[in-house]
C-alpha positions in Angstrom: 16.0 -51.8 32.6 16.9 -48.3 34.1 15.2 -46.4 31.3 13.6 -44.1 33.5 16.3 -41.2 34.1 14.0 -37.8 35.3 13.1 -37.4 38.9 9.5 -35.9 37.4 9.1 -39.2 35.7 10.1 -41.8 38.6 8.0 -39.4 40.7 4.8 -40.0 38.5 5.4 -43.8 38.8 5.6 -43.8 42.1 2.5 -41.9 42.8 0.7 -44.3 40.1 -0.1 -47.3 41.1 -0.1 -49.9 38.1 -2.3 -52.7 39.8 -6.2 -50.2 39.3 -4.8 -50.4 35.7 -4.1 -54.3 35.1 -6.9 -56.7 34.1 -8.9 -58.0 37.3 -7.4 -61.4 36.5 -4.0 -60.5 36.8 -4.0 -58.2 39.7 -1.6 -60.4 41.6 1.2 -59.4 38.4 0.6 -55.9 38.4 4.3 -54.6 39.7 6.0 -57.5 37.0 7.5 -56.2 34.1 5.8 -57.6 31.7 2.9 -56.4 29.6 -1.0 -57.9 30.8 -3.6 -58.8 28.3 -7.5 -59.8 28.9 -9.6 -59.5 26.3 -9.0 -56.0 24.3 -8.0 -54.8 28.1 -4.0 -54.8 27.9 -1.1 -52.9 29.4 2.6 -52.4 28.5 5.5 -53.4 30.9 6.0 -50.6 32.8 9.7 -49.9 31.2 8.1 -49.6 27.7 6.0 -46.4 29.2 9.0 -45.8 31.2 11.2 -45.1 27.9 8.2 -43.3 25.7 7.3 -40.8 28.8 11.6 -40.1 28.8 10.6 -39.2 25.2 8.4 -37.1 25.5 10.1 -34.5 27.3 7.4 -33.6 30.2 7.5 -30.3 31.7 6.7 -30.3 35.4 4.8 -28.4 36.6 3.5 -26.6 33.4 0.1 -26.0 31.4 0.4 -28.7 28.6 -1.8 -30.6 26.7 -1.6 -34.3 26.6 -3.9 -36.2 24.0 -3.5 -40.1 24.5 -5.3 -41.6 21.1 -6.5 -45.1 22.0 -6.1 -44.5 25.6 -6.2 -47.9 26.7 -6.9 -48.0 30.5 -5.2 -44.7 30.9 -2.4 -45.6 33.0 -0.1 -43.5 30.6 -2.6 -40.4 30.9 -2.2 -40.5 34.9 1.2 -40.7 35.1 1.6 -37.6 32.4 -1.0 -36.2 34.6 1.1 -36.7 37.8 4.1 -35.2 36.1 2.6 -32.2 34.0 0.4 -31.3 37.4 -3.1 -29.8 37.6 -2.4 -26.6 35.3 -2.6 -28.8 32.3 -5.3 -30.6 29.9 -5.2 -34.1 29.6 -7.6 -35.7 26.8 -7.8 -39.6 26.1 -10.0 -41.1 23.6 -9.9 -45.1 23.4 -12.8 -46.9 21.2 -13.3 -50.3 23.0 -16.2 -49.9 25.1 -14.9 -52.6 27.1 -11.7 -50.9 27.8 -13.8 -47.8 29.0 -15.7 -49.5 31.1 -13.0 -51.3 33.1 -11.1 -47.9 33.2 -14.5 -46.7 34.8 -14.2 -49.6 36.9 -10.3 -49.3 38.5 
């Protein structure tokens, strides 16, 4: 789809890998992209985060905050933490217990 146009941002995709995000059923899809859905477990194709984390202009390397409001299974949150590094704050908050527990899980 070649929405992805940072080196920061391919970096932090390449470090994170999708499939300890996916639902345990559909491991075997995890680098298709397509979005994945089990129960309220879901995740995006990967060029739908690839064109919101273009827009949200990351700064590598730098002491940002990220807040990631229904979280999900936090594949977003890692890659923004792979790009913004370890001087910044990363917060996600997701309300399905479900959802927390297979993040827990992966």
């Amino acid at each position: 789809f070649g929405v992805i146009s940072s080196d920061a941002i391919e970096s932090g995709f390449r470090k994170v890998d999708r499939k300890f995000f996916v639902p345990k059923s559909n491991e075997d899809m995890a680098h298709l992209d397509q979005p994945l859905k089990e129960g309220n477990v879901h995740i995006s194709a990967p060029h739908i985060y690839g064109s919101a984390l273009e827009a949200l202009e990351l700064i590598p390397n730098s002491p940002l905050s990220f807040l990631n409001v229904g979280s999900g299974t936090g594949y977003l949150s890692c890659i923004v933490a792979e790009v913004l590094g370890p001087r910044s704050l990363n917060y996600g908050v997701e309300v399905h217990e479900d959802v927390v527990e297979h993040s827990r899980a992966s």
